[in-house]
C-alpha positions in Angstrom: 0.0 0.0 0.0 3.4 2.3 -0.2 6.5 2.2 -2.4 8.3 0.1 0.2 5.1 -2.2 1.2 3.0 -3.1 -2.2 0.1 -4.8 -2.6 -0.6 -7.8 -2.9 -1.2 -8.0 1.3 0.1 -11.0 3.2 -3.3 -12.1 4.6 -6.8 -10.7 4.7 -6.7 -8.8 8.5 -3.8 -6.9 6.4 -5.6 -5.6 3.9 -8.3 -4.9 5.9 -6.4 -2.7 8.3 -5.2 -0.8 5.4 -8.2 -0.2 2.9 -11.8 0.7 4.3 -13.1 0.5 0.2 -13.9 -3.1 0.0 -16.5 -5.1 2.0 -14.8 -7.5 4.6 -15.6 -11.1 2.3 -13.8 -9.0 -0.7 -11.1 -9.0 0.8 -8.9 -11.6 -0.5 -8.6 -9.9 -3.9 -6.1 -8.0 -2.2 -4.4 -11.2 -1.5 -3.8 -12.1 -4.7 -2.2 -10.9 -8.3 1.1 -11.0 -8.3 3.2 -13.6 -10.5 6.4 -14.6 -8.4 8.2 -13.7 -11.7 11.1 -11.7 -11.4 10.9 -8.3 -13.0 10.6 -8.2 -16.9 9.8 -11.3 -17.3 7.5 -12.9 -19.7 4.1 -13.6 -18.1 3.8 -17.0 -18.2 0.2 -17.2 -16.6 -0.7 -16.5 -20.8 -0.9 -19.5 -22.7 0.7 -19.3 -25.4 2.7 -16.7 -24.4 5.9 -17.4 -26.8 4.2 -18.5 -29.9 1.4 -15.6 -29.4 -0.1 -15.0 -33.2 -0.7 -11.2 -34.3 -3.8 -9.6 -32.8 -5.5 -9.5 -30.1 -5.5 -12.2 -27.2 -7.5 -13.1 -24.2 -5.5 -12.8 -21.1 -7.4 -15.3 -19.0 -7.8 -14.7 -15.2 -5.6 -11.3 -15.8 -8.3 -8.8 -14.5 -7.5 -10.5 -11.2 -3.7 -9.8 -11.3 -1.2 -7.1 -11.4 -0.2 -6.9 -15.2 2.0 -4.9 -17.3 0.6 -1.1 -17.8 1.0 0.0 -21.4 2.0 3.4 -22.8 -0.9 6.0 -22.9 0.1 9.2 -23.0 -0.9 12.2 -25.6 1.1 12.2 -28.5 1.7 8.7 -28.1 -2.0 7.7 -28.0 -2.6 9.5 -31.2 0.3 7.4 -33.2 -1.3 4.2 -31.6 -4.5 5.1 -33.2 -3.1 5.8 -36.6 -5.9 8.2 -38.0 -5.7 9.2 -41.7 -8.4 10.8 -44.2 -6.7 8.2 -46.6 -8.2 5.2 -44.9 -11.8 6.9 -44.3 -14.9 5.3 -44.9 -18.3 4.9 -44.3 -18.2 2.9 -41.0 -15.2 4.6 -40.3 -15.1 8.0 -41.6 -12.7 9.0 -39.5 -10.3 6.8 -40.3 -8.4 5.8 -37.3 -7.0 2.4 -37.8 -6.2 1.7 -34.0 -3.5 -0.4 -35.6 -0.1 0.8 -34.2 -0.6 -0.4 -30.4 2.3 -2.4 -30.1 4.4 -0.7 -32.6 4.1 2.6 -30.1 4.6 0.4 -27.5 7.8 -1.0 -28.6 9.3 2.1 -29.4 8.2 4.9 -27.7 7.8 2.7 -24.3 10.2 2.2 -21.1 12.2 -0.5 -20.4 10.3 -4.2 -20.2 7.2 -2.5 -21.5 5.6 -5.2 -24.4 2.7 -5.8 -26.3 0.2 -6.7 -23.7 -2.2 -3.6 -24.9 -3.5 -6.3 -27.3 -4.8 -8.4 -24.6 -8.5 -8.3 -23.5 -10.6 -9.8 -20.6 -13.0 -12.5 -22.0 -16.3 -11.6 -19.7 -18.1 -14.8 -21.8 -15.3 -16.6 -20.1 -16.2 -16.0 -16.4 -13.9 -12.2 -16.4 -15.0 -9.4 -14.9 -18.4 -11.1 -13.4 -19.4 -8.5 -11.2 -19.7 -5.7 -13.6 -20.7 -8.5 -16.3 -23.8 -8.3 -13.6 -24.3 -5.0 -13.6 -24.0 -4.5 -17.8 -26.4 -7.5 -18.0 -29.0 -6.1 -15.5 -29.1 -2.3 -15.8 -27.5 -0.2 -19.2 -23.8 -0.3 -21.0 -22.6 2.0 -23.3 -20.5 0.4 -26.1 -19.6 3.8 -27.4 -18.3 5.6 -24.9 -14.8 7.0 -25.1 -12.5 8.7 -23.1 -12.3 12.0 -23.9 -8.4 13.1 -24.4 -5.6 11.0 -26.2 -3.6 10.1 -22.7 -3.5 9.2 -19.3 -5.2 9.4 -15.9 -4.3 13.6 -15.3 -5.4 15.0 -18.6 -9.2 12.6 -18.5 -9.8 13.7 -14.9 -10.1 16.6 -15.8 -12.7 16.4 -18.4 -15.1 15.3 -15.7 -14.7 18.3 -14.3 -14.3 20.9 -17.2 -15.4 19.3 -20.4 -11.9 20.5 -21.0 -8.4 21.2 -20.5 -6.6 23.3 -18.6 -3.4 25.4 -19.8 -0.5 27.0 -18.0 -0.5 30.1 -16.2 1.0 32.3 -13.8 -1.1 31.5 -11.3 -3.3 34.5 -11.7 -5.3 33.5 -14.5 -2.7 35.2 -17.0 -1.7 32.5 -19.9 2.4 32.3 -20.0 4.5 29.8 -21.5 6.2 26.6 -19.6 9.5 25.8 -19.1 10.7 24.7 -22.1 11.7 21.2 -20.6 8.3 21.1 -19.7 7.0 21.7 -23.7 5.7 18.5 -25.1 7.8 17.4 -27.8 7.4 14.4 -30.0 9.7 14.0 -32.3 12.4 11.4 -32.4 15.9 11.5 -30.5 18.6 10.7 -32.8 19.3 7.8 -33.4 15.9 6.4 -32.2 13.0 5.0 -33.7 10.7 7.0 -31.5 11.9 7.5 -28.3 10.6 11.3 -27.9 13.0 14.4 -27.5 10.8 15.5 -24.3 8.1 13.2 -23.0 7.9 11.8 -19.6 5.9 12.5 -16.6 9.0 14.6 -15.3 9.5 16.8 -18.4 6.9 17.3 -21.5 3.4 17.6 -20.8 2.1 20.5 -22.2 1.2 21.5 -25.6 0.4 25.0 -27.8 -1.9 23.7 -30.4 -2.8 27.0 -31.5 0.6 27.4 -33.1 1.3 25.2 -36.2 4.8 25.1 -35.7 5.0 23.5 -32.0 6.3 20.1 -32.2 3.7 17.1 -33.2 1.4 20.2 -33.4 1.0 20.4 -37.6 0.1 16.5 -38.4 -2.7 16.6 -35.7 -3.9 20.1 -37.2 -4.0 19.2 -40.6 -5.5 15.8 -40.3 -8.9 17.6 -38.3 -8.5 20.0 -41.1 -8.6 17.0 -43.7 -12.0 15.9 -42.2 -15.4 16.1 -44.3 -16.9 17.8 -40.8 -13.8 19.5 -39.9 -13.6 19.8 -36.2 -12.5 23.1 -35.0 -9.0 22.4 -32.7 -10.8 24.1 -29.4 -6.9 26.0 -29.1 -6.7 29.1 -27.7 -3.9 31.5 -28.5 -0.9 31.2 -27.0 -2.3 28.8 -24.5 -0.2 26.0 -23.5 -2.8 23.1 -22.4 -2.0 20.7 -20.0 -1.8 16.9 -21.6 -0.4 14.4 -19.4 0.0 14.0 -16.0 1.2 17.0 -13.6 0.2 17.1 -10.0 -2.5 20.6 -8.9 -1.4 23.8 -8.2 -2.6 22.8 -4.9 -2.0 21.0 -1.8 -4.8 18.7 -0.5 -5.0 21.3 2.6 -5.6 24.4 0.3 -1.6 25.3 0.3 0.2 26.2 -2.8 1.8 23.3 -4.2 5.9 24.4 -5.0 7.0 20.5 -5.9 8.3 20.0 -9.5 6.3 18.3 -11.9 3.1 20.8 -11.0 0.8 23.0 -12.6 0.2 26.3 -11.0 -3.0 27.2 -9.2 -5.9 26.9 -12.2 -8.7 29.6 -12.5 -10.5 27.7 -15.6 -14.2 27.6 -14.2 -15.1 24.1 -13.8 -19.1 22.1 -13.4 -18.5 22.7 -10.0 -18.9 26.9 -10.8 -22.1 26.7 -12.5 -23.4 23.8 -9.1 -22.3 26.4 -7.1 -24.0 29.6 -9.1 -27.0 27.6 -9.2 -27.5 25.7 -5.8 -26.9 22.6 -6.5 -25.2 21.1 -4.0 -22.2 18.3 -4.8 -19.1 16.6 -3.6 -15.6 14.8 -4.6 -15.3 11.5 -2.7 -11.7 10.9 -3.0 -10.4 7.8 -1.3 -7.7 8.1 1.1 -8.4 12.3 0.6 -8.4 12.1 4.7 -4.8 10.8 5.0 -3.6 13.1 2.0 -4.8 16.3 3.9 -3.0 15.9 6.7 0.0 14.5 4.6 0.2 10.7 5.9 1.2 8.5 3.5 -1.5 7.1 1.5 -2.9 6.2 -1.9 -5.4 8.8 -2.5 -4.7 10.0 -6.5 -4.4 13.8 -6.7 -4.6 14.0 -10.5 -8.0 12.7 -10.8 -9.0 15.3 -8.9 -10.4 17.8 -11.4 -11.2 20.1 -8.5 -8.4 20.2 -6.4 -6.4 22.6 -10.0 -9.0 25.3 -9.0 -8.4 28.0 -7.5 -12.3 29.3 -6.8 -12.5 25.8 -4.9 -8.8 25.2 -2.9 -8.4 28.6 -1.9 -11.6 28.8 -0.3 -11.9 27.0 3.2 -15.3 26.9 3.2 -15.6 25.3 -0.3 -12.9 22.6 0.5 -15.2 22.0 3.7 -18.1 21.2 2.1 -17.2 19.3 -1.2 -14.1 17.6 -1.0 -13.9 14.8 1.2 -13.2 11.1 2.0 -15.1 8.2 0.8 -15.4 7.4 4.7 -18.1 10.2 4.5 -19.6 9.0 1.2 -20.4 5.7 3.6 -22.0 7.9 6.4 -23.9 9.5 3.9 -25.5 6.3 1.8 -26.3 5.0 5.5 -28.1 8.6 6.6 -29.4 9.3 3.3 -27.3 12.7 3.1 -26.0 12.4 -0.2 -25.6 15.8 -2.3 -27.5 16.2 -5.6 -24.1 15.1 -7.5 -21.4 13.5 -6.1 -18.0 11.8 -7.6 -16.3 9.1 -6.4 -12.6 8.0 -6.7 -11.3 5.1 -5.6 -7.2 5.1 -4.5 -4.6 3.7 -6.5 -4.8 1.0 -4.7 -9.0 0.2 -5.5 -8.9 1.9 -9.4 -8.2 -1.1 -11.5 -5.4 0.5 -13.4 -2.9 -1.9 -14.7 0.2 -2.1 -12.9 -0.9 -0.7 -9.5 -4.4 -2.2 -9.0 -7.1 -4.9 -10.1 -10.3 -4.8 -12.2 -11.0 -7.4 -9.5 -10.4 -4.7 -6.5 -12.2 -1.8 -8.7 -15.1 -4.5 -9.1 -15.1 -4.8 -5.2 -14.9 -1.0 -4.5 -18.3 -0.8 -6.8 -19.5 -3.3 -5.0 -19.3 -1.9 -1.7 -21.0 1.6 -2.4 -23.7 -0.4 -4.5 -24.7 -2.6 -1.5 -24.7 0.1 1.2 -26.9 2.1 -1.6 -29.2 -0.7 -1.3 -29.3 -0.8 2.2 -31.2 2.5 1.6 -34.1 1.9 -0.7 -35.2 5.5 -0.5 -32.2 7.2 -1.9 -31.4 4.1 -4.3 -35.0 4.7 -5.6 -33.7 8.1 -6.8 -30.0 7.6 -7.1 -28.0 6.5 -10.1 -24.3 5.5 -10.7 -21.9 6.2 -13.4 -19.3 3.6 -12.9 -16.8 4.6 -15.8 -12.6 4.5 -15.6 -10.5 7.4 -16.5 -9.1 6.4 -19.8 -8.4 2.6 -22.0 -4.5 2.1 -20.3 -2.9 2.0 -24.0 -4.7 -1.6 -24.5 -6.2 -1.7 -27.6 -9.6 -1.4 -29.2 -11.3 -1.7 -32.3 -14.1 0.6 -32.3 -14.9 4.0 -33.9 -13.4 7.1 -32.4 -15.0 10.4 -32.9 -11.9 13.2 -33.4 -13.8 15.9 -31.4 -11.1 18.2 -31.5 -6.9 18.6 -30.8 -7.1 16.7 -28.2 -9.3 13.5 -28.7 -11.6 11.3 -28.3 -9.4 8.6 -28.3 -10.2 4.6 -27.5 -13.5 3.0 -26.2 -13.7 2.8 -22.5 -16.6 1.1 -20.5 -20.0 2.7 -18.6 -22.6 1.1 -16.8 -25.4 3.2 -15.4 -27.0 1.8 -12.5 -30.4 3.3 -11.3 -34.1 1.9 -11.6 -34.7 3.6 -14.7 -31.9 1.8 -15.9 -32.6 -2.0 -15.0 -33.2 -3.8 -18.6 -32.1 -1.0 -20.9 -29.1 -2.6 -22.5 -26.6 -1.8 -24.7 -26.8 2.0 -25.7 -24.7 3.0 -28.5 -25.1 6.8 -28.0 -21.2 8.2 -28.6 -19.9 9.6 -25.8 -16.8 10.5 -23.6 -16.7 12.1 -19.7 -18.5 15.8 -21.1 -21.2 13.7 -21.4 -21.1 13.1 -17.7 -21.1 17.2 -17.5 -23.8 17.4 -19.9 -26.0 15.0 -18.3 -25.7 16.9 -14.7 -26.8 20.5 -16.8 -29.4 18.5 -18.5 -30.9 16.9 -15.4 -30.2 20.2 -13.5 -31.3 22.5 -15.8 -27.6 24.2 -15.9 -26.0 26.2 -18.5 -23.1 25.1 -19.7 -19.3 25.7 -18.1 -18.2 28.6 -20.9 -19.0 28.7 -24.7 -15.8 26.6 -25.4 -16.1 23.9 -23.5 -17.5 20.7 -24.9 -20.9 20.5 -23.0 -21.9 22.7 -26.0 -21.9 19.8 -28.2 -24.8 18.6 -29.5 -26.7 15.5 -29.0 -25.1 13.0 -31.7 -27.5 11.7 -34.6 -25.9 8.7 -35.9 -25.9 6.0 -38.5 -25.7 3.2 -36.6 -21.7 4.0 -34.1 -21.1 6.4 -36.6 -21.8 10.3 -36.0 -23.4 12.2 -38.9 -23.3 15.6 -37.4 -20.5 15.8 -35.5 -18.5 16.2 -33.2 -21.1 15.9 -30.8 -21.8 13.6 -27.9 -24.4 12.3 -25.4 -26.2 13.8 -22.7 -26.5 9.8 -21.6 -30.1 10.6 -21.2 -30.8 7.1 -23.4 -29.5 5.2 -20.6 -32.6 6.0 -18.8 -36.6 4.6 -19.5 -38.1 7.5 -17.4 -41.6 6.8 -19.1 -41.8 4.0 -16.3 -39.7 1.1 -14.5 -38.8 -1.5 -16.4 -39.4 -4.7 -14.9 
């Protein structure tokens, strides 16, 4: 549960003392995982491992163990999914490929990184069976995509914004980075395509309104390129925040002065317009107790979008009342407390990212909050969950991708809505990524939307069958719902 004591936990009353997020008889999936391989080593636990054919492969029994995390970062996510007007047609008019996975990941990745982004989870083969459950009881979406080309940082954020955020001085002035700090993708000498400046320590920001920044031009002139040429959403001189950099902030409302860290943010977020318009909310972050009064912990300050802001972390009051521990997300199922809108983020340890966590443990955090919202049948009558992830991990995926604008959509990720206007609805292909969640709190709400460039002014998509036909647009996720009566 640290650097120097990982999971897997020795025994049960271990894991236990340590993580409050899983019900007591879930917790031997914390038990369990690792491979007793040494380090870089090929993962026997797949058969077939050295005679794998090209394409994908299922990875049997792998959503219960700690596996290999593949490369998804920006620039890097883009080259994996190998868009080109050249290949358009018309079940793919955008004409991403989604064919260079493993290329990227053999030549833009870190030492011992390999080709597991073409694995999969077989969930006809007993994988994944609790959200299997949920997909098969309540509604999936099998178009829903996470939002920017990336990782964990840059995605958060979209659940909060329905955008990016850019570099500034920290007064709401737009200034340039460091220059170590600039995104740039082209190759070192004498590599393939290891990147001049990438890396969560150096590289994560990018100018997209200026053609001539590195990586900047091919991205610009492919959107150009398309029939319904998507507008880049850059503004000038604007350097916007891509990968992963830790808030401006401290967890107690300090100014955060480590390296590595984007300074305080005054980019209005959802959380604005909730509070303009009484509607009350909260951030559950897991572990956010421990972070506060900086114990070591797991709680993930990246995903939260609110914790950049400076209308939020600089106000006492504000941190008070909406950002807070899922300890108090329990009290509040129990009592029946819960705000209008709430998010909920597990630790590293409870996520189901690759590398650091389970789908199995993520499976078991769900469970938990879904059985104490149960326990409540007045607020579960009125109550539904999003259970989503933050981006696809660099595995691979087949499926149509939407370019919105610069900065994505990129790879299919899953959602399952949970509510009783939800139970029997299915499979919903409406496209959508996490504005949609933004969107579908103003819709329900009745809220305007963040600022006239953010993309909660999309429209609703009409489609032809996955495809989008008036694009970009996305979901309000107001399909996921029969609110002309309960199914039964």
């Amino acid at each position: 549960a640290s650097d120097s004591n990982p999971p897997p936990f020795a025994t049960t009353a271990a894991a236990g003392a340590f993580d409050y997020g899983i019900e007591k008889k879930d917790l031997t999936v914390l038990t369990t995982g690792a491979t007793g391989l040494p380090q870089y080593a090929i993962d026997t636990r797949i058969p077939n491992v050295r005679h794998l054919p090209d394409g994908p492969f299922a990875m049997p029994g792998l959503y219960n163990a700690y596996a290999n995390s593949p490369v998804h970062r920006f620039f890097q996510s883009w080259q994996q999914m190998d868009c080109s007007v050249a290949e358009a047609t018309a079940s793919n008019p955008s004409g991403c490929q989604q064919d260079l996975f493993p290329w990227v990941e053999t030549t833009a990745g870190f030492k011992g990184d390999n080709a597991t982004n073409m694995g999969f989870a077989n969930v006809q083969q007993g994988d994944m069976p609790y959200f299997k459950k949920l997909a098969d009881t309540y509604a999936v979406g099998d178009n829903y995509h996470q939002p920017i080309a990336g990782g964990t940082g840059a995605n958060s954020l979209v659940l909060g914004y329905a955008g990016l955020i850019w570099y500034s001085d920290g007064q709401g002035h737009a200034t340039k980075p460091p220059k170590d700090e600039i995104e740039n993708p082209n190759p070192r000498p004498g590599t393939n395509n290891h990147y001049k400046n990438d890396g969560y320590s150096a590289g994560s920001y990018v100018n997209c309104s200026d053609p001539n920044q590195p990586g900047v031009q091919s991205i610009l002139s492919y959107l150009s390129a398309l029939p319904n040429n998507p507008q880049p959403n850059c503004s000038p001189n604007k350097y916007y925040l891509v990968n992963n950099y830790n808030p401006g902030y401290n967890e107690d409302g300090t100014i955060n002065t480590t390296k590595y860290t984007i300074p305080p943010s005054s980019v209005p977020s959802i959380a604005d317009v909730m509070d303009a318009n009484q509607v009350s909310w909260a951030y559950y972050g897991e572990d956010w107790n421990r972070a506060v009064h900086h114990q070591v912990g797991v709680y993930c300050n990246i995903c939260n979008p609110f914790q950049y802001e400076t209308q939020i972390m600089a106000n006492k009051q504000e941190r008070k009342t909406h950002l807070l521990d899922t300890m108090d997300l329990y009290k509040a199922l129990k009592s029946g407390n819960l705000p209008a809108v709430s998010y909920v983020k597990p630790s590293g340890l409870n996520d189901g990212h690759p590398a650091s966590s389970k789908f199995s443990i993520f499976e078991a955090f769900t469970k938990k909050i879904l059985d104490d919202l149960k326990k409540n049948p007045t607020l579960a009558a009125n109550t539904a969950v999003f259970i989503t992830v933050d981006e696809g991990g660099g595995y691979y995926d087949s499926g149509y991708v939407q370019p919105v604008d610069f900065f994505g959509d990129a790879s299919r990720i899953p959602l399952i809505v949970v509510s009783p206007y939800s139970k029997d609805v299915g499979v919903v292909h409406s496209y959508g990524d996490h504005a949609s969640i933004v969107k579908f709190i103003e819709a329900n709400w009745s809220l305007p939307p963040i600022s006239p460039t953010t993309r909660d002014n999309l429209p609703n998509p009409v489609q032809n069958g996955y495809v989008v036909t008036n694009g970009p647009a996305i979901s309000d996720l107001m399909d996921f719902f029969n609110f002309g009566g309960k199914k039964k």
